[in-house]
C-alpha positions, -999 to +999 in steps of 0.1 A: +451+018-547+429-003-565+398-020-545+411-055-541+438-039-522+419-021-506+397-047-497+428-066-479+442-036-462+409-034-447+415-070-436+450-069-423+438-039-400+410-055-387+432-087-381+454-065-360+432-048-336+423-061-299+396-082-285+382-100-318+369-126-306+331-123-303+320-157-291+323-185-267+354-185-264+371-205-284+391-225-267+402-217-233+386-200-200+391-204-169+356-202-155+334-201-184+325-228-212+344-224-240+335-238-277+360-263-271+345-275-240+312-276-259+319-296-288+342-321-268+311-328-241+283-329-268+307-353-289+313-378-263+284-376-252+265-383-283+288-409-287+282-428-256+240-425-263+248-448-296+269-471-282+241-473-253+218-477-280+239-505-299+244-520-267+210-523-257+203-537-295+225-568-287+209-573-251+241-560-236+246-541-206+259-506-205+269-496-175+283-456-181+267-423-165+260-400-196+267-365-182+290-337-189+318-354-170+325-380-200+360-386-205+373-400-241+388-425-221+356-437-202+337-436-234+363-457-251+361-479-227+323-484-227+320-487-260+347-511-268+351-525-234+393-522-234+414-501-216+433-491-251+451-462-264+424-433-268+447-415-289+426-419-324+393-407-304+412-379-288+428-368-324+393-372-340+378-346-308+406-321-313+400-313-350+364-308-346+372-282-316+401-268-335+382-263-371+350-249-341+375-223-329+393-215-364+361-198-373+365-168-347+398-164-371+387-175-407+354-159-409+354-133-385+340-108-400+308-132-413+275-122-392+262-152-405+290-172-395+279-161-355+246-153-357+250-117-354+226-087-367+197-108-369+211-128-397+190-156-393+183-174-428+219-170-435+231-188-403+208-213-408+219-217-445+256-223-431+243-251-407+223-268-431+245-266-457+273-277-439+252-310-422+248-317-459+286-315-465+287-339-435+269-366-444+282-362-475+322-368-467+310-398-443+289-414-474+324-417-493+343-424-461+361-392-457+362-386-424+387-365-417+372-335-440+340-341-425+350-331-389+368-300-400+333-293-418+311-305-388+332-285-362+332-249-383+288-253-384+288-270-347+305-232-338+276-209-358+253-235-341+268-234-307+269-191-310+233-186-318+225-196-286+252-170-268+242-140-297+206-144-294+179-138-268+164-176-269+179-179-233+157-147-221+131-161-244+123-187-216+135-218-239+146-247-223+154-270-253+172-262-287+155-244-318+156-273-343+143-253-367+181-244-367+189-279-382+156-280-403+154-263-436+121-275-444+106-256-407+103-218-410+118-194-389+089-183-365+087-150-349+113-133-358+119-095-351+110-073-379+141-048-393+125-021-380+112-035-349+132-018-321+145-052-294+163-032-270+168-004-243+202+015-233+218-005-202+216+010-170+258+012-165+274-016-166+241-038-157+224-054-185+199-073-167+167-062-183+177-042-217+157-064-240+126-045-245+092-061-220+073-063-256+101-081-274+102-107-246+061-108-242+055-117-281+086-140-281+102-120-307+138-136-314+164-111-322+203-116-323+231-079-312+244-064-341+282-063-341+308-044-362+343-037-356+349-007-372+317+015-376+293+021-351+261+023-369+230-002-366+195+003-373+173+022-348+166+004-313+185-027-325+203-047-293+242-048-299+262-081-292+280-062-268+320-059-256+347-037-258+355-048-295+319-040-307+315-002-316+279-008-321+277-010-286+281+023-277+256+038-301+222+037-283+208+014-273+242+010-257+257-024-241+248-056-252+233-092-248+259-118-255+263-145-233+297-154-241+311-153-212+305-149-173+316-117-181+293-109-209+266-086-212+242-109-201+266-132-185+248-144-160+228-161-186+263-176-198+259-214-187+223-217-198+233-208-230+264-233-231+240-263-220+216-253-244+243-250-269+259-284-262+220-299-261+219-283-299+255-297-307+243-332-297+209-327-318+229-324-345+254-351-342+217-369-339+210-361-372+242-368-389+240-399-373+204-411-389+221-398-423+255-422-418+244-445-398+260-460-361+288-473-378+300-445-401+287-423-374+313-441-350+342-436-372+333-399-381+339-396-344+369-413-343+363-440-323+386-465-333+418-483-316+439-490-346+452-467-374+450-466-406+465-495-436+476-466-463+499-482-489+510-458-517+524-483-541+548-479-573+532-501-604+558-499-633+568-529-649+597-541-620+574-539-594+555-573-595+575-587-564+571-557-544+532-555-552+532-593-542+547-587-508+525-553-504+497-579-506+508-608-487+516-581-458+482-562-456+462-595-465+479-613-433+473-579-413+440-580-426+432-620-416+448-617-385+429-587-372+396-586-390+367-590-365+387-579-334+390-546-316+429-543-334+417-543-372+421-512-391+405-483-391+403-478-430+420-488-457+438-465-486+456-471-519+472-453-540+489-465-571+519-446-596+534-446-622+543-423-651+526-403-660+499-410-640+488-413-603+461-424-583+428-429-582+428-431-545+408-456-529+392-449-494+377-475-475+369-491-446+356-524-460+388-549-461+372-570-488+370-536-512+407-527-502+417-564-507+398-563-545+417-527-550+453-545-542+442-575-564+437-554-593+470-545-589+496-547-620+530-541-627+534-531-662+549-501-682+576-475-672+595-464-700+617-437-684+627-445-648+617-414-627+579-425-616+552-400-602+565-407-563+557-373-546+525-368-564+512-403-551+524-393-514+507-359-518+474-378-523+481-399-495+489-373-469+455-352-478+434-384-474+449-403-445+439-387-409+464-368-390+492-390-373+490-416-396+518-436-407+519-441-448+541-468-464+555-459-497+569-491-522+593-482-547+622-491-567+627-459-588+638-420-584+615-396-582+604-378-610+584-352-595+609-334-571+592-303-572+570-313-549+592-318-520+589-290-504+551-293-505+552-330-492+569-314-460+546-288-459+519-317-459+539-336-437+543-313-409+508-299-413+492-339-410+518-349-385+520-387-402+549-400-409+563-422-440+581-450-444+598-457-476+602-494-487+633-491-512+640-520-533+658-496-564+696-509-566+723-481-558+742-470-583+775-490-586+758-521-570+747-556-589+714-560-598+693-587-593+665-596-614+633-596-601+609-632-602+595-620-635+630-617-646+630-577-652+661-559-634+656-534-611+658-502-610+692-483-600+686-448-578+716-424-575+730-412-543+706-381-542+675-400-556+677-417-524+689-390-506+652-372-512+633-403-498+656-400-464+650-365-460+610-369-464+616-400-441+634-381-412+611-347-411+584-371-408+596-398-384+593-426-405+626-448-423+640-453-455+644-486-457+669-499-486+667-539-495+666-561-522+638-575-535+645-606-521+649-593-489+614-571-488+596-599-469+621-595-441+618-555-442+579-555-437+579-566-404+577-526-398+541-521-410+532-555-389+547-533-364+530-500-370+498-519-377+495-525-340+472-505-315+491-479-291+519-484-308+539-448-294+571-432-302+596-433-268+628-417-285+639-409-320+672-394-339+693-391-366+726-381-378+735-365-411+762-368-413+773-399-390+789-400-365+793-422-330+771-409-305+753-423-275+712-418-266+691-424-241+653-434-236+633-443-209+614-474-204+581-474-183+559-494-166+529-491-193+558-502-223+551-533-242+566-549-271+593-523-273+615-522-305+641-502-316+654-497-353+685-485-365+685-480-403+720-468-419+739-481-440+773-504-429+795-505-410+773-496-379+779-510-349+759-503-317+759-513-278+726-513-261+727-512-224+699-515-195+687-491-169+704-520-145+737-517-164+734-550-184+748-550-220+745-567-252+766-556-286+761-559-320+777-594-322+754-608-302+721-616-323+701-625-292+712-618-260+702-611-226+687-575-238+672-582-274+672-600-301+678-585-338+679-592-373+692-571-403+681-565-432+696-543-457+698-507-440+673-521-411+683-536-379+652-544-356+657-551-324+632-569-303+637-553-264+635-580-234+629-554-207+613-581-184+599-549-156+635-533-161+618-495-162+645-466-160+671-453-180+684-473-210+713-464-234+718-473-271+755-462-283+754-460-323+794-461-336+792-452-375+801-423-402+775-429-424+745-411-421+721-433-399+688-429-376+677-447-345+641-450-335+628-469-302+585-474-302+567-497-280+529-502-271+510-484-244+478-462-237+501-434-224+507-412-259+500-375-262+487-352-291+494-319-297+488-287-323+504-254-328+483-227-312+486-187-321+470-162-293+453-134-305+458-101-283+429-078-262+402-083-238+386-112-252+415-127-268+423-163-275+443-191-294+434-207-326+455-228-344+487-222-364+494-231-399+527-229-412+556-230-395+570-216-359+584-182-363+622-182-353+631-160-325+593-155-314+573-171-292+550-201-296+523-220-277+516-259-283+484-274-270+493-311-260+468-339-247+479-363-228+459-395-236+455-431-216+458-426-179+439-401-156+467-405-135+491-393-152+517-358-143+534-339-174+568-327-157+583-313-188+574-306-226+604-299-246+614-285-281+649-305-290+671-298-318+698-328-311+721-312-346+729-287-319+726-297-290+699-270-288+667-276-262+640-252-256+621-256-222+583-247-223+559-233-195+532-257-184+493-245-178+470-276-169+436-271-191+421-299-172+409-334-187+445-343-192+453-309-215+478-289-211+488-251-228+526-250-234+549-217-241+579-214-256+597-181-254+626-170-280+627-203-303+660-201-322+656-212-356+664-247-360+643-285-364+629-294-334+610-328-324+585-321-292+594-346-261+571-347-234+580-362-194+563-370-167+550-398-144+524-421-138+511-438-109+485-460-130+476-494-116+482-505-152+522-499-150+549-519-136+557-498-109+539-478-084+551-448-100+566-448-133+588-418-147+574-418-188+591-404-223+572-398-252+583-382-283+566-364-316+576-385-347+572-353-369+599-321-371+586-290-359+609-263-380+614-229-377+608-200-404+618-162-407+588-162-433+556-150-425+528-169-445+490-161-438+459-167-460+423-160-455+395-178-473+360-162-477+348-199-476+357-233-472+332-247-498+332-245-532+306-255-554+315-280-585+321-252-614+332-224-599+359-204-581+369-187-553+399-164-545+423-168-516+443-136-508+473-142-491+504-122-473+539-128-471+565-112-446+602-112-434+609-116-401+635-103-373+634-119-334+598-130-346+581-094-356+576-082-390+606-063-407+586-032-412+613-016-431+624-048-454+621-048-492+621-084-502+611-106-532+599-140-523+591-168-548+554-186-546+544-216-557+508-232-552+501-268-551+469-284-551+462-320-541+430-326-570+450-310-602+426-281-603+428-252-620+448-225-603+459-199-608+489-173-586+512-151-586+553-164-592+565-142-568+555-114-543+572-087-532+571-058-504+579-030-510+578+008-489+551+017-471+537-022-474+543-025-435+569-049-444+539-072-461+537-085-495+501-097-508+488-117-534+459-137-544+455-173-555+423-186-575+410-225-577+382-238-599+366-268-589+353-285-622+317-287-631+320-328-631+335-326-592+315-349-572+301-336-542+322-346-508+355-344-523+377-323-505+407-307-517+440-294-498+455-262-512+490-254-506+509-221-507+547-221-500+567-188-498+605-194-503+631-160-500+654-151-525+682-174-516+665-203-513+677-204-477+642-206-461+604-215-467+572-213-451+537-223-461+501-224-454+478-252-463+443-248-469+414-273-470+382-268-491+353-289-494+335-294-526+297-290-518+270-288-544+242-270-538+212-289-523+176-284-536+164-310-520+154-304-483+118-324-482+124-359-463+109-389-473+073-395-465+060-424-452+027-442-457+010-472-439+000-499-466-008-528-442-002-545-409-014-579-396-021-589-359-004-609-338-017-636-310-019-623-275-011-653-257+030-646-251+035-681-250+028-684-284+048-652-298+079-670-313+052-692-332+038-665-349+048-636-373+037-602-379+039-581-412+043-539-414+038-527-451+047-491-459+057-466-491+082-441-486+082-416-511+107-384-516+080-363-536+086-357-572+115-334-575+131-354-546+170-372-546+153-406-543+151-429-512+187-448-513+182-466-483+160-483-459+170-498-423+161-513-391+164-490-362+147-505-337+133-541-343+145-576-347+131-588-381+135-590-418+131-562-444+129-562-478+124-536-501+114-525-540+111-498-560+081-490-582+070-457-605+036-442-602+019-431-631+030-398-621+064-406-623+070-407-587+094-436-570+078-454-544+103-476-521+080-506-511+088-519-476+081-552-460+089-557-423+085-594-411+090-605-374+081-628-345+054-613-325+077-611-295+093-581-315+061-564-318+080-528-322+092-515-353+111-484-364+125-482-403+143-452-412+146-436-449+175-417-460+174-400-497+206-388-515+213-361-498+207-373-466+176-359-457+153-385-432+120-397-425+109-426-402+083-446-393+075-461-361+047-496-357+042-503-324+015-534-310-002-532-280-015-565-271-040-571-245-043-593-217-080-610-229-075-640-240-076-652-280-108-667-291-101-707-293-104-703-333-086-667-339-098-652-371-070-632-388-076-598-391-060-573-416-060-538-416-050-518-450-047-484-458-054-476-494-021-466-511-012-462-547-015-496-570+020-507-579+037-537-594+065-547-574+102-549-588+126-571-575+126-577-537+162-570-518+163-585-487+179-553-466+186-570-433+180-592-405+195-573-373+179-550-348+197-514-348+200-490-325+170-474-306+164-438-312+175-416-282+160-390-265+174-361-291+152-379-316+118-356-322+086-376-336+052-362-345+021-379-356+018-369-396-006-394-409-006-424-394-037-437-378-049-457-341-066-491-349-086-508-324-092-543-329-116-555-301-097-587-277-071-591-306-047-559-306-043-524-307-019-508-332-008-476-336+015-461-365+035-432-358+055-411-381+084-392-374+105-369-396+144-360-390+157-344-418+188-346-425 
């Protein structure tokens, strides 16, 4: 056995023992704080302080309690003052908690990772280099990568305060150092310094040795799963899991639970650790900003624009209409609380694909689609599937992507990777067809080049993509597009939810039901197959409408091509409602409406033993085994889940689950036994809401996406999530056949493996894997990628491993997200230094007459990134700014604050490349003795390096928001001026690195 096999025996044994889990728990407990719980306070909490902040900028009230009771809904509400569907916000929470708890699976056996055997500098490295990663992803407007990033450091974070003794240490507020690479690490125990005694029995209380605590000597347990061994004296972290534990000093100091060692320290720990979880939100925030601060968090109300558009040489009309559509989405909605989110583009063609542009700036998105040209082709497959793969790594989960094209695809291979993507992001895409089928006439397009003509199966492709992902595939002329885009107008909309969806392949008549409640507005239904279709739609009160009848009592509808829309008239009738579909051609029905009532939801895996847990799943459900879905209901506190169903409607087949309230609207769902077939989720239940039609309203909502099952078994552990530009890492993997949902010890089987990446890196793996006797059934294998040298820092890129058996019958997949992350040298933060400040009059009555000037230099030291920018925090003046080189050559950032004297208060923040921060704070005392008759003006300066100014930039004219409480300053060179019966000034400075 050679050692890299060794190596991931090793792994797949530890995997498989009991009781892993050495942390908060990650995320659920009955009675103690979990790291879920944790990061979802200290999130919406942080949250709620800016938009306090930004609130109190504008003179607005903000009238919220900031506690640990915060709901998303109540912050929502605060902040954007509308009762509106919470479900982006919610989404945005999850995948922070969920990449926190992934950690306990991913990198368990890191002590760095959790703090443990006093590995301090490498925790600390993890934090810090991940809050660089941070601010990195929000500077290019990738939000989605940044959360997964921000929630795996918020967990090392959130566990040094559970694995170490900084609770018994006395401390009531975080250890910033923690957060701060330029602060050393004070006091910590030496290697050989013993830190603890033997526990009396079970009772832990006072094993941390009197000297440790008495020189405030911080220490972390030592922990190891497998060997016992620790140096002499050490403290253990403690457990039935850790075998260190029972070597003396025996027992251990965790805080991980109630139940822990030193459990009854538990929930001074978790405030501490949520405390540290908001100080670090804090200074991501400085780094982005409030406004790409607010959208790392997800607070939005609308989703995402993402057009993924075809640009060959037959396209002109379609690109026309793809910009008429988003600009009049754009128009109608910028400025109000329904305008998108972001913004994303991605063009094809053939060969090529992409860039991809990511934005939330409509003006930049509106340039991007300008630039737009249709030109080229040659042959007619285009680069479809590796335009949609870009797509479905960038947008954020649950997003809805609209694909324009008129050609096949010439990149099939990819299909069974854009499911994989698919099912793993939960969005869903819409096709926008304008190819003419085989056998039909062909118009000519406006710049008088004929379409395109896609055979039966070219189409076929886009329909299958479109149904495992709940969107359409939508077939029209090009003269007939304008019509067919009412759908994105439609999708573009805020809470717009999914009541009831289905298809049938192949067609046939069949009758479905849906359930209208009182929260449903604006309800639509589309039925997109190809004629003859006739349908019947018929209301809960037993009133009818056919297809003959274009408007009628019920709806009104249009057709277009494969699409009818129909427009629902439910005026208050809630209940049961019926739509009969009579056709043989393959067709699908879809019925979406508006409301604040939607749910999210994730597959969950539970990990066995004492101090076992769920993480999340990747890949597929396994059939015949068991499964567990965490669902969050969002939009009403009033609201009762009844039922939460897997439905296969090829069958019928329908798989009740087992409900367990989490509290704050969550709910744990099991599913025993899960025949293999491809299920959509449907949740029921009711809602007594004053916001619904009824005083009690019985609600449907369904998952858009397919949930399938496998009887492959695909796992894959990375060593790290970051890789730095130029190098590689190595991702062993396992596949498995399984029976009834366990491992086929005894099975010999050869699968075939192909690896996909979302960038075009390098990789390299294995064609195939196979198990063989004595393999426990397992087959492993090892996949490299190689970020290039000229990768920009922030980029993310989404690995994807697919394991298909012999026949071709089945596949299952893992997908894997890695961050690239170059390393940072830079970890000084701007300086600041006073230059000069002029006085203002006393006399109040005369403060909007008269103006006041702060000068400073920020500097970021020679070797630094540079400052790149320079705002207002707190302050309601003008700033402009240049840049200058000392004779050193040093960059000085030359700042110039001008205001009214009734702002008397200043506080500029610098931010350099990387994101580290420095600020400085003015503030004018004036006194109550009246100004002489003649006042003299008085100027203070503070010698400072002679520059020639560069070109002023004006930087901005608005106040920001005030620094909270979680914002540390210290006095570092400014200076107190007393200027007798005119003013007293004092400068402070205050550094947050970022």
């Amino acid at each position: 056995m050679t050692t890299k096999q060794s190596v991931m025996l090793l792994v797949v044994l530890v995997l498989s023992l009991p009781g892993l889990i050495h942390s908060f728990k990650p995320l659920f407990n009955s009675n103690s704080f979990t790291h879920r719980e944790i990061t979802r306070i200290a999130v919406l909490r942080k949250t709620a302080e800016v938009c306090r902040d930004i609130a109190a900028s504008k003179g607005l009230d903000f009238n919220l309690i900031i506690d640990n009771n915060l709901s998303a809904g109540k912050v929502q509400k605060a902040c954007l003052s509308t009762d509106a569907s919470t479900i982006k916000f919610e989404t945005a929470i999850a995948s922070m908690y969920l990449s926190n708890a992934a950690v306990d699976v991913i990198f368990l056996l890191s002590a760095a990772r959790h703090f443990d055997d006093e590995t301090f500098q490498g925790g600390r490295d993890i934090i810090t280099e991940g809050a660089s990663a941070v601010k990195a992803h929000a500077k290019i407007e990738n939000y989605f990568r940044g959360r997964l990033t921000l929630g795996q450091i918020c967990h090392t974070l959130q566990d040094f305060y559970s694995h170490s003794n900084w609770v018994e240490l006395g401390n009531k507020t975080p250890y910033s150092a923690l957060i701060r690479p330029d602060q050393p690490l004070k006091n910590l125990a030496g290697r050989n310094t013993p830190t603890c005694r033997s526990c009396v029995g079970e009772n832990c209380t006072n094993n941390i040795l009197p000297d440790v605590l008495d020189q405030g000597l911080l220490t972390t347990g030592y922990f190891n799963l497998i060997f016992s061994s620790k140096p002499t004296g050490k403290c253990s972290h403690g457990g039935s899991a850790d075998r260190t534990s029972r070597r003396d000093p025996v027992g251990g100091i965790n805080k991980d639970t109630l139940d822990s060692s030193h459990g009854f320290r538990h929930n001074e720990a978790a405030n501490l650790a949520i405390h540290a979880t908001m100080e670090l939100l804090e200074d991501v925030r400085l780094a982005a900003g409030d406004t790409n601060f607010m959208r790392l968090m997800g607070l939005s109300q609308s989703p995402v624009l993402c057009f993924v558009i075809d640009t060959t040489g037959s396209m002109s009309d379609d690109i026309d209409e793809a910009k008429r559509v988003s600009f009049e989405i754009i128009d109608r909605k910028r400025g109000t609380g329904q305008e998108p989110s972001g913004y994303i583009l991605v063009p094809f063609n053939d060969p090529d694909f992409g860039p991809i542009v990511m934005t939330s700036n409509a003006d930049v998105f509106k340039g991007q689609m300008n630039s737009l040209t249709a030109e080229g082709g040659g042959d007619i497959p285009e680069m479809a599937l590796s335009g949609l793969q870009l797509a479905l790594t960038a947008a954020p989960p649950f997003s809805e992507i609209f694909l324009f094209t008129d050609a096949p695809a010439k990149d099939t291979y990819l299909k069974n990777t854009i499911i994989a993507l698919i099912e793993s992001t939960k969005s869903q895409v819409t096709f926008m067809l304008t190819g003419s089928a085989a056998g039909r006439r062909r118009r000519r397009t406006s710049q008088n080049v004929a379409p395109r003509v896609m055979s039966r199966s070219a189409v076929q492709l886009y329909q299958d993509l479109a149904e495992a992902s709940g969107g359409q595939a939508i077939q029209v002329t090009k003269s007939e597009l304008s019509l067919a885009t009412s759908v994105i107008v439609d999708s573009s909309a805020s809470a717009v939810v999914t009541v009831f969806q289905a298809s049938r392949n192949p067609g046939r008549p069949d009758n479905f039901n849906f359930t209208v409640d009182g929260s449903l507005q604006n309800i639509t239904a589309y039925i997109t197959g190809d004629s003859p279709l006739t349908f019947n739609l018929t209301s809960s009160t037993g009133v009818s409408q056919t297809s003959s009848q274009s408007s009628g009592p019920l709806a009104s509808f249009t057709t277009t091509g494969n699409l009818r829309r129909l427009s629902l008239n439910t005026d208050n009738e809630t209940g049961l409602w019926q739509l009969s579909v009579s056709s043989n051609n393959p067709y699908l029905v879809k019925v979406t409406g508006q409301s604040s009532v939607n749910f999210i939801y994730n597959l969950v895996e539970e990990h066995e033993g004492a101090h076992g847990d769920f993480s999340v799943k990747e890949g597929r459900l396994i059939s015949g085994g068991n499964a567990s879905i965490l669902v969050t209901v969002t939009g009403s506190e009033t609201v009762k889940v009844t039922e939460v169903t897997l439905f296969d409607n090829s069958g019928p087949t329908e798989v009740k689950g087992s409900l367990q309230s989490l509290g704050s609207s969550d709910f744990l769902v099991t599913f025993s036994g899960i025949p293999a077939g491809e299920f959509v989720l449907i949740l029921k239940g009711e809602d007594s809401s004053s916001t619904s039609r009824s005083t009690s309203s019985s609600f449907q909502r369904q998952a858009s996406t397919q949930i399938k099952t496998s009887s492959i078994s695909v796992t894959a552990q990375a060593n790290n999530t970051n890789i730095e530009p130029g190098t590689t890492i190595s991702i062993p993997f396992t596949v498995a056949a399984t029976t009834d949902g366990v491992i086929t010890d005894s099975a010999t089987e050869t699968f075939t493996v192909r690896v996909s990446n979302d960038r075009s890196y390098t990789s390299t793996s294995p064609s195939s894997v196979t198990t063989v006797a004595g393999s426990g059934g397992k087959a492993n294998g090892t996949v490299t990628l190689t970020a290039p040298s000229s990768a920009a820092s922030g980029t993310d890129v989404t690995l994807t491993i697919e394991a298909e058996n012999a026949a071709a019958t089945d596949i299952n997949y893992v997908v894997l997200r890695f961050s690239v992350t170059a390393k940072v040298t830079d970890v000084i933060h701007p300086v600041c230094q006073v230059v000069n400040t002029s006085t203002c009059d006393s006399t109040s009555l005369l403060c909007a007459s008269s103006q006041w000037e702060f000068i400073a230099n920020f500097t970021d030291g020679i070797n630094g990134t540079g400052i790149e920018s320079v705002t207002i925090r707190q302050g309601n003046g003008t700033l402009n700014m240049s840049t200058v080189v000392e004779a050193g050559g040093e960059n000085i950032t030359l700042v110039t604050y001008t205001a009214s004297c009734c702002s008397p208060i200043v506080e500029l923040t610098a931010v350099d490349s990387v994101g580290n921060v420095g600020t400085c704070v003015g503030q004018a005392r004036v006194f109550t003795t009246p100004p002489p008759t003649t006042p003299t003006p008085v100027t203070t300066t503070t010698p400072a390096t002679t520059t020639t100014p560069a070109t002023t930039t004006t930087v901005g004219t608005t106040t920001t928001a005030s620094t909270t409480s979680a914002v540390h300053t210290t006095s570092t060179g400014g200076q107190t001026l007393n200027i007798s019966a005119i003013i007293w000034l004092t400068v402070v400075f205050s550094v947050l690195l970022k």
